[in-house]
N, C-alpha and C positions, 0 to 999 in steps of 0.2 A: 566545464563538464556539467551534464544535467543529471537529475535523476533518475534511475532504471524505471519503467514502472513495468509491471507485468507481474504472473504469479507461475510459483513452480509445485510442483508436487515428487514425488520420488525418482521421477524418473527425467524430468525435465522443467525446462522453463517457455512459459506463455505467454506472449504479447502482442501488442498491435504495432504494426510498423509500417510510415507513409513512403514509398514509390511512387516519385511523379506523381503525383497528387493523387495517387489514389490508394485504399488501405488494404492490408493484409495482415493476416494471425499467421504470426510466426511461433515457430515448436526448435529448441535445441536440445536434443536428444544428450542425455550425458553421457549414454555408453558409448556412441557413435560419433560425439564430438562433431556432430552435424549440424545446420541453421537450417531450415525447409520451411515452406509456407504449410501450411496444416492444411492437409489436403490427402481423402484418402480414395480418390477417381485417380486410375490409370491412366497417363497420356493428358491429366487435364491442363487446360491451354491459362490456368487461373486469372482468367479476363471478365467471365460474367457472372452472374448470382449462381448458376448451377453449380458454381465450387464456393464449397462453404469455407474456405480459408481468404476465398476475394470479398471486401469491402466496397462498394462504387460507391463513386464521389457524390453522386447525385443524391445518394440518400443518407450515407452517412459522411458529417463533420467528425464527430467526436464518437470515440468507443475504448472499452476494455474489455480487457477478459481476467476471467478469477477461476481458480482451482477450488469446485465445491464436492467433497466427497469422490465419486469414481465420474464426475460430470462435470463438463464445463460452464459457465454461464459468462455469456457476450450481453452487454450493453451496448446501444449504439444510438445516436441520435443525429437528426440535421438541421440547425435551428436555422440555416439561411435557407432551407427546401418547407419551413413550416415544419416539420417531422417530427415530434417528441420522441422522451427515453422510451425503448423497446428491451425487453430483457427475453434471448434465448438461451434454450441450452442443449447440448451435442456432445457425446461422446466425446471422450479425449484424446481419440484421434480424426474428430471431426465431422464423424458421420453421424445421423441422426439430426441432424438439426432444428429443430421447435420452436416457434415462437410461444414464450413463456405467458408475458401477461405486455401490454399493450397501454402506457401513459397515456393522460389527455396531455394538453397544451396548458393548463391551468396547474399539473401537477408535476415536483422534481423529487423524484427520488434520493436520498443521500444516506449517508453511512452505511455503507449494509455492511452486515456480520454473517458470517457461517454459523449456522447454530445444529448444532449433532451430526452435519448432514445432509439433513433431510430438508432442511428449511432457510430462508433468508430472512435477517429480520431488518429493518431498513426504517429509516425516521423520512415519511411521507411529510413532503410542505405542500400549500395549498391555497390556493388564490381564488374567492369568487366574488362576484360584482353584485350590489343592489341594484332594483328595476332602471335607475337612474344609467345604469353603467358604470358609473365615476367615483362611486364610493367601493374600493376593494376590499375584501375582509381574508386575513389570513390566519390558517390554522395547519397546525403540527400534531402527527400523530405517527404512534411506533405501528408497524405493520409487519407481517407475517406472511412469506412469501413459500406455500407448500413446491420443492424442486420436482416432485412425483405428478402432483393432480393440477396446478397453475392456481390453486385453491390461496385469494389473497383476501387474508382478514387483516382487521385493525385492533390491535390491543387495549393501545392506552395513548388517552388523546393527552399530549404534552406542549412544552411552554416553547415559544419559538427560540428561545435560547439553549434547550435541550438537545443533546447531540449522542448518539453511540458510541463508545471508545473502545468498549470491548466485549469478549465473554468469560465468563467464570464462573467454577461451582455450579454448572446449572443456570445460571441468571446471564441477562442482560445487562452489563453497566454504560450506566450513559452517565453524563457531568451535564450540570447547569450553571448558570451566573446567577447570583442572586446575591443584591449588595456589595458587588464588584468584585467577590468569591467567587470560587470553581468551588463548585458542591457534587459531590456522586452518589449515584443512585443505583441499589440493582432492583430490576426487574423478571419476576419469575415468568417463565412461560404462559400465565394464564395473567397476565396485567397485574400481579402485584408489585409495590413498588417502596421499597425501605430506604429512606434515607443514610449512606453513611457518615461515620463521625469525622471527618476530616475532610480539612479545609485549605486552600492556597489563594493566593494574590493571582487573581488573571494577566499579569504583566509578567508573569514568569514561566518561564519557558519550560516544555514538560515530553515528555514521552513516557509510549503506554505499547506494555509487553502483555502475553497472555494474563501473566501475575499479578504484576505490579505496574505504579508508575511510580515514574524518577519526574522531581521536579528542581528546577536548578535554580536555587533561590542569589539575590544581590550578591552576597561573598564568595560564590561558587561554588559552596556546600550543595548537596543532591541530597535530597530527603527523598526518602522510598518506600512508599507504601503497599502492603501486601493486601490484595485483595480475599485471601483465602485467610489468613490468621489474622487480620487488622491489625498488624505490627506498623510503627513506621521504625526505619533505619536509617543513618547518615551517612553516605560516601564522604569523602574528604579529598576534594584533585587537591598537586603537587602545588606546592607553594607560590612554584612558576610561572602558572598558570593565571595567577591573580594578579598576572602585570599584563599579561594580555589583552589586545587592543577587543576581540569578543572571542566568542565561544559560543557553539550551538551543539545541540544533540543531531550526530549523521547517521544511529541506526543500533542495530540490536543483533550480534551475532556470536555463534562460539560462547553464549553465558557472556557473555561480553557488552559493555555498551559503548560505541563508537559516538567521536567527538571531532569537529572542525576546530583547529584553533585558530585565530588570523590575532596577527603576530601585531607590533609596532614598526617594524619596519614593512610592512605590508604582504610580509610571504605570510603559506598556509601551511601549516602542517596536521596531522591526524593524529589523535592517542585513542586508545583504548582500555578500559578499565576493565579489570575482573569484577563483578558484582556482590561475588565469595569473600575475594583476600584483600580488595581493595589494591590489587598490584595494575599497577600502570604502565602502560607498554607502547613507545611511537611507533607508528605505522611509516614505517621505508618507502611501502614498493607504491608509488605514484604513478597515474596516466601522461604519456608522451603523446604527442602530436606527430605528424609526418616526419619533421626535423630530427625530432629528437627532443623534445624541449619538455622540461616538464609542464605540466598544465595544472594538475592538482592532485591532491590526495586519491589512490588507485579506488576505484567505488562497485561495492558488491551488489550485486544483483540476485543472488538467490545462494543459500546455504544449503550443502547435501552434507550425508552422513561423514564424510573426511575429504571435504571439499569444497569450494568456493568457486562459482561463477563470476567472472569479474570483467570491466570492458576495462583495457589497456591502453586504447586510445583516446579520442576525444568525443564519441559516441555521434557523430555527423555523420553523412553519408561516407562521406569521403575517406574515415580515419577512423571509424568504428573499429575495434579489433576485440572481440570477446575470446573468453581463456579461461580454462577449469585450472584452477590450482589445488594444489592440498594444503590441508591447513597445516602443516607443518612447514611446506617450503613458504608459507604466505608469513606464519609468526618469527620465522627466523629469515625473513628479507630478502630470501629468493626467489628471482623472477623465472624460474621453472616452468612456464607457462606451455599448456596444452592448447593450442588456437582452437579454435572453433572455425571450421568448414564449412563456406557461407556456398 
């Protein structure tokens, strides 16, 4: 099974999903327990650019969409048509559609973070040539994308090891490398930029929630630091767990941080930790294939208020099977499942 990617907001979940090679924004409604192309034309045939939920092949490779405030914003690019990143944004049921701001071929946008709202902020890379052509020079800097006016400034020119991870307090935090450390940084809205006092090994595996991040060091100790009090704290996995062939971070949900285990005999199973009580808990309910057969740990695609979006199957065309559960039938291992009507 793969990863979900898309993004949800209150009422539903947002994605891009290929049809015979060609793309569409999909919308699954949670009241309605419905899968629809995001499309708000009556009768529309969603074959050509007049419906803002179709993608054509010819101009977009690659895209996503994200939930920013009461607005959508679509990336899209096609690097085999020449095409660079394009960022619009539309109503979140699809109408209104805008083209935001408009990349060169020299420029890739990455990280971007929601910040209040109103704004994107995104760490700009950047390639250009001396007279010669053949000498390239690259440069990184944080940039501010207004969602209202298309209004794109540049903050704070940064190191190209410099990356966004999150927001908090008001600030921007990014992480750098320096001296083979992850080092973080917050940066205020107007390009200030404070170093903070903690430090990890780049070889250690880490995940980063609104708060905090968890880092999983050699002994499988989780150090966790808070961005808002600069406390660090220790998780402690089960004893168990330290004979295990690896262990990865699969996600953040319910106050909870979900975990891959892959076993020595070669199966996988799933835990999840409380962040509070330090209480540990396996995850049962796993994705089937057509047979029947397990495939892997069951994988969440988006959290509502007493509930869990989740694909059942094996997320291909063929065997995809999405399903709202409650988080009560999902913590006590039944498969209760609410399909989703594709």
């Amino acid at each position: 099974m793969k990863t979900i990617v898309g993004s949800s907001s209150e009422s539903g979940f947002y994605e891009i999903k290929s049809v015979q090679a060609e793309h569409y924004i999909y919308y699954t409604d949670y009241s309605s327990q419905q899968q629809v192309i995001l499309c708000p034309i009556p009768n529309c045939q969603h074959n050509d650019s007049s419906c803002p939920g179709f993608l054509p092949s010819d101009s977009v490779d690659y895209a996503g969409i994200f939930v920013c405030g009461n607005k959508l914003v679509l990336s899209s690019s096609a690097p085999s048509h020449q095409i660079p990143v394009a960022l619009y944004s539309m109503d979140l049921d699809g109408s209104n559609k805008k083209l935001l701001h408009q990349f060169s071929a020299s420029e890739t946008p990455q990280d971007p973070v929601l910040f209040d709202g109103q704004a994107i902020y995104y760490v700009l890379s950047k390639v250009t040539y001396a007279t010669d052509g053949k000498s390239p020079t690259y440069s990184s800097s944080l940039y501010k994308l207004d969602l209202l006016s298309g209004q794109n400034d540049e903050i704070l020119l940064l190191s190209s090891q410099d990356s966004i991870i999150g927001t908090v307090g008001g600030n921007i935090v990014l992480k750098s490398i320096i001296s083979n450390q992850y080092n973080l940084y917050v940066v205020s809205p107007d390009g200030k930029k404070k170093l903070l006092d903690f430090t990890w090994s780049t070889n250690y595996p880490y995940y980063v929630t609104d708060n905090e991040i968890y880092i999983m060091s050699d002994d499988l100790d989780i150090q966790c630091y808070n961005y808002l009090d600069k406390e660090v704290s220790t998780i402690f996995l089960p004893d168990e767990l330290h004979s295990a062939k690896g262990i990865t971070f699969d996600g953040f949900w319910d106050e909870k941080l979900f975990f891959i285990v892959f076993e020595s005999d070669n199966s996988i199973k799933e835990i999840a930790v409380d962040v509070t009580s330090n209480e540990t808990k396996d995850i049962s309910l796993c994705g089937l294939d057509s047979s029947g057969q397990r495939k892997r740990p069951i994988c969440i695609a988006a959290e509502f208020a007493d509930s869990f979006l989740v694909e059942t199957g094996t997320i291909d065309d063929s065997q995809s099977q999405r399903a709202l559960i409650s988080k009560d039938d999902f913590w006590a291992g039944n498969p209760n499942y609410n399909y989703i009507k594709k």
